[in-house]
C-alpha positions as a Markdown table, in Angstrom:
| # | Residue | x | y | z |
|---|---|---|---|---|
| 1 | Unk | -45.0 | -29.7 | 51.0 |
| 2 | Unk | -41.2 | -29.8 | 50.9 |
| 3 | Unk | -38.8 | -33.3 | 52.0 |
| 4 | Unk | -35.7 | -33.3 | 53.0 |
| 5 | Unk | -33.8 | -36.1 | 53.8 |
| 6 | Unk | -31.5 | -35.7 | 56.9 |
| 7 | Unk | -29.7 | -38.2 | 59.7 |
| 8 | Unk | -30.9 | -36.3 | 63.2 |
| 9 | Unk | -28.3 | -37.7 | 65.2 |
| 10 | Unk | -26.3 | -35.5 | 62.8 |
| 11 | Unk | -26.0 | -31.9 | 64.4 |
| 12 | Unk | -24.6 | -30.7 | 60.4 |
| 13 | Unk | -27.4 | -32.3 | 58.9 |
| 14 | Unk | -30.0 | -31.0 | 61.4 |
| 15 | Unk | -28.6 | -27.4 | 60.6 |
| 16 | Unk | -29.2 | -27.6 | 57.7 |
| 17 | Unk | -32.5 | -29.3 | 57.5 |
| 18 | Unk | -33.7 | -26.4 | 59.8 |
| 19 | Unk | -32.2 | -23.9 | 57.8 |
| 20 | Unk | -34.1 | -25.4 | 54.4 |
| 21 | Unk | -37.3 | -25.8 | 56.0 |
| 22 | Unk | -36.8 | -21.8 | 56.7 |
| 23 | Unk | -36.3 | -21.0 | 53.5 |
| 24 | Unk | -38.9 | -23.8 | 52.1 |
| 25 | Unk | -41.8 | -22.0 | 54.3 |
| 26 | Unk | -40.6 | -18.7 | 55.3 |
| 27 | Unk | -40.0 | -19.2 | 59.0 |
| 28 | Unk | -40.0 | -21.9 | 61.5 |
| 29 | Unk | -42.9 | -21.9 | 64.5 |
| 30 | Unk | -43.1 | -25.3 | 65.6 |
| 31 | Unk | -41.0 | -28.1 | 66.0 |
| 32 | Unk | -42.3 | -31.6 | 66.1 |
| 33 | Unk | -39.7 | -33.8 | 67.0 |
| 34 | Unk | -40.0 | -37.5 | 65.4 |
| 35 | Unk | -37.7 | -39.5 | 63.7 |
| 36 | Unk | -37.2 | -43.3 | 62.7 |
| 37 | Unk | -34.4 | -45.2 | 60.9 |
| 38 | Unk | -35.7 | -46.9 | 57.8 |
| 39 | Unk | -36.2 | -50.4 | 56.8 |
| 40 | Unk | -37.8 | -53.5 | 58.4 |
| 41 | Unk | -38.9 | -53.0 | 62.3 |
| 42 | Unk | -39.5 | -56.8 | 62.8 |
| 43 | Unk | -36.0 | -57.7 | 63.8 |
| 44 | Unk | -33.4 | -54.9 | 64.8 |
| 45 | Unk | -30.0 | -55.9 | 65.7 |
| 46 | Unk | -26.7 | -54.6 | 66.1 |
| 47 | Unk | -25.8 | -51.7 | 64.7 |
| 48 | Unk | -29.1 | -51.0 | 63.6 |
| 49 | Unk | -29.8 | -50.9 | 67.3 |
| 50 | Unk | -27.3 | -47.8 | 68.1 |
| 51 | Unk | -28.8 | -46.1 | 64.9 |
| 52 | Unk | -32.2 | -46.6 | 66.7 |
| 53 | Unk | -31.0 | -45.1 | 70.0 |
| 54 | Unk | -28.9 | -42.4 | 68.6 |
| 55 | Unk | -31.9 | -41.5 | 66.4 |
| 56 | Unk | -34.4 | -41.2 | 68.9 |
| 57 | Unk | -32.0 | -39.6 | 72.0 |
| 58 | Unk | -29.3 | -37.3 | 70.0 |
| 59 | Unk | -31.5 | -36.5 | 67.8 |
| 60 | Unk | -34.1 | -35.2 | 70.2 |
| 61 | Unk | -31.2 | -32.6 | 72.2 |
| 62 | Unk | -30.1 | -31.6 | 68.5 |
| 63 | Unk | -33.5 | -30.9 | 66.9 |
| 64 | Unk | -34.2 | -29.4 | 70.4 |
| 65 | Unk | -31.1 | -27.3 | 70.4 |
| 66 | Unk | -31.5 | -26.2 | 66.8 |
| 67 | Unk | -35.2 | -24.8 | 67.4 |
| 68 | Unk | -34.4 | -23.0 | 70.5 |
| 69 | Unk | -31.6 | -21.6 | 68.7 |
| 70 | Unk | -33.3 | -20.0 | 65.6 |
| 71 | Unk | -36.6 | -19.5 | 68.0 |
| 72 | Unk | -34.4 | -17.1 | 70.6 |
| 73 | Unk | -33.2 | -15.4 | 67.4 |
| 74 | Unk | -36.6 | -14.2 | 66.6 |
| 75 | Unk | -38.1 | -11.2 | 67.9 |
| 76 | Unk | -41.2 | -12.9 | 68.6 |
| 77 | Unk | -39.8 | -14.9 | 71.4 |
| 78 | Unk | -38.8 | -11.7 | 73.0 |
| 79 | Unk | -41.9 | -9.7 | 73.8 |
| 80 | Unk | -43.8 | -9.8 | 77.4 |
| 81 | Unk | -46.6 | -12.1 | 77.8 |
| 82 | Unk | -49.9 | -10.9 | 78.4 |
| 83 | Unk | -53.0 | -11.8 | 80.7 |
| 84 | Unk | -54.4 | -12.6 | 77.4 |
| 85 | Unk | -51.9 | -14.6 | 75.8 |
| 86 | Unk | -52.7 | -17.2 | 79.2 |
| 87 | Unk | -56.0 | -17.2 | 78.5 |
| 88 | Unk | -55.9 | -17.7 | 75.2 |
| 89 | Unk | -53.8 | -20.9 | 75.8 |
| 90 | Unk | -56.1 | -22.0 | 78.2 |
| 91 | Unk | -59.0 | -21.3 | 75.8 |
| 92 | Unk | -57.5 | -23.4 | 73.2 |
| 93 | Unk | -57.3 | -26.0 | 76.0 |
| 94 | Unk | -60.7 | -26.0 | 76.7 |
| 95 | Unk | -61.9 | -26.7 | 73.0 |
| 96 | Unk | -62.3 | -29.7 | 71.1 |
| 97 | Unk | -58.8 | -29.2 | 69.3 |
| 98 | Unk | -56.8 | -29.5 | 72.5 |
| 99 | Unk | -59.4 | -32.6 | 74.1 |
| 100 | Unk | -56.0 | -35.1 | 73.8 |
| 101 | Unk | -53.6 | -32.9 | 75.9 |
| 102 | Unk | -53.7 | -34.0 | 79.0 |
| 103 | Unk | -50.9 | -33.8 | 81.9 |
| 104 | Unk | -49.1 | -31.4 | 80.7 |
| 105 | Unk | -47.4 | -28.4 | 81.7 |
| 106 | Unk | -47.9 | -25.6 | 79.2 |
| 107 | Unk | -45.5 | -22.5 | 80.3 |
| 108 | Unk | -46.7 | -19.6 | 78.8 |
| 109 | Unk | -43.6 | -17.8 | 78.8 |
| 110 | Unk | -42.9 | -16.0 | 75.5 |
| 111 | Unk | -39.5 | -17.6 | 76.1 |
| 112 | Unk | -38.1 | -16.1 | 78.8 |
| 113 | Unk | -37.5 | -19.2 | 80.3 |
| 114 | Unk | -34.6 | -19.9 | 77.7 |
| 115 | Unk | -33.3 | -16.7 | 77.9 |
| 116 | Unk | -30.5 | -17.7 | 79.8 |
């Protein structure tokens, strides 16, 4: 387990929170993307509100950014998918590990989409 302390709504910070997490575990596959501003929740005001919003929308496109960044630098993202590779997703769907995702819309892509 590694920590790293980091203000997302920071694009300098995020860098380089994504690029010790790389080194900390050897590669990045997945990003989940949840952050918080610390302190009491009870009673937000003022600035504190901006810090809020800031963390939770500029911090999402950054972190997002970041990822699909260092994720179209991999080769991984570059190969063709496979018959396969769809059915294992929807496989994984159909067990009890993915019972909670619901609504969604899964592209199986290998990245392609992002290769823009």
């Amino acid at each position: 387990m590694t920590q790293t302390r980091a203000d997302v709504a920071s694009r300098d910070d995020v860098e380089r929170l994504f690029k010790d997490a790389q080194r900390a575990l050897g590669g990045l596959d997945v990003l989940v993307n949840n952050a918080g501003i610390a302190g009491p929740t009870a009673k937000v005001e003022g600035d504190r509100v901006e810090r809020v919003i800031e963390a939770k929308s500029k911090g999402l496109g950054i972190g997002n950014d970041e990822m699909r960044r260092r994720l179209l630098e991999s080769v991984s993202l570059r190969t063709m998918v496979s018959s396969q590779d769809v059915a294992n997703t929807a496989l994984f769907l159909a067990t009890d590990a993915g019972r909670h995702i619901s609504g969604q819309s899964i592209s199986v892509c290998g990245g392609v989409r992002y290769m823009v």
